[in-house]
C-alpha positions in Angstrom: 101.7 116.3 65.0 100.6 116.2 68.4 103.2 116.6 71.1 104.7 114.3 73.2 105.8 115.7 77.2 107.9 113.2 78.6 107.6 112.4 82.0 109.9 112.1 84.9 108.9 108.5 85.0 110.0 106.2 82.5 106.7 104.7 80.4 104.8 107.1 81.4 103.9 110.2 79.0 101.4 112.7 77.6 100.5 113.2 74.6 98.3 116.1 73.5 94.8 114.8 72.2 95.3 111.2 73.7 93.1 110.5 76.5 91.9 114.0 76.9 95.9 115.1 77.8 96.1 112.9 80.9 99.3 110.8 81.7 99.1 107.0 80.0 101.8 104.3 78.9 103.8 105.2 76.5 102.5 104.2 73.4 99.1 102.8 74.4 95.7 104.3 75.4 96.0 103.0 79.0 95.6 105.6 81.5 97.9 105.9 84.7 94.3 106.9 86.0 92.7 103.2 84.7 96.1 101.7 86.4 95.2 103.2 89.9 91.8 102.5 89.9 92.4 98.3 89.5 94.9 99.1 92.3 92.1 100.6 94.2 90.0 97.7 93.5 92.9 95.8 94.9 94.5 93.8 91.6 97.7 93.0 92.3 100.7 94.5 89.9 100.1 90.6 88.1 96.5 91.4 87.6 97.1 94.5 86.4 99.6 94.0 83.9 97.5 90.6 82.3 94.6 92.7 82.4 96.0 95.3 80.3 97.9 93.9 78.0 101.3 95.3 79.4 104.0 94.4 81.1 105.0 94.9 85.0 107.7 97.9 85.0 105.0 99.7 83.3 102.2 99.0 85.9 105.0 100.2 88.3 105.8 103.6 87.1 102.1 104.1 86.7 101.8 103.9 90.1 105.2 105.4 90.8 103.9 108.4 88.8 100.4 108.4 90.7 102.1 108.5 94.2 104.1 111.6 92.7 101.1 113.6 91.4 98.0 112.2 93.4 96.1 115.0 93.8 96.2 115.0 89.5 95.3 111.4 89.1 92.6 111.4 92.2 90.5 115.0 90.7 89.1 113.5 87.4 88.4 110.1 89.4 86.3 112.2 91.8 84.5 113.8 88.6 83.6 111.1 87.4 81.6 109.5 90.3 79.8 112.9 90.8 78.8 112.9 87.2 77.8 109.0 87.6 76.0 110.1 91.4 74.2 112.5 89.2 73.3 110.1 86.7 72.0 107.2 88.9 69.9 109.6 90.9 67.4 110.1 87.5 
């Protein structure tokens, strides 16, 4: 059974095997990662939370937990586009 790290902020845990290790809402398959970046995008906490299916408080310690560990959140983001970059230069 794969385990479960709690984190510091409440909804927000990792579980090995889930989403490649990284931090998501407890329970579901939604990134804190996919939170931030309809944050970026500038969704509101409403937005957010309709989008995905869950409720406010869990939106906020996504965040919460993303202001806490940015430079974590922010490096596979970056990976991504230069992977895309790469892709779209073809």
């Amino acid at each position: 059974m794969p385990e479960t790290l709690k984190t510091e902020h409440p909804h927000i845990v990792c579980l090995e095997g889930l989403c490649g290790g990284e931090p998501v809402i407890d329970g579901l398959r939604v990134t804190v990662r996919h939170v931030v970046a309809l944050h970026q995008r500038g969704e509101t906490i409403l937005e957010i939370a309709e989008a995905l299916s869950i409720n406010e408080a869990q939106v906020f310690h996504a965040l919460s937990y993303f202001f806490d560990h940015r430079d974590d959140i922010l490096a596979p983001i970056s990976q991504e586009e230069q992977a895309h970059g790469r892709f779209s230069r073809s």
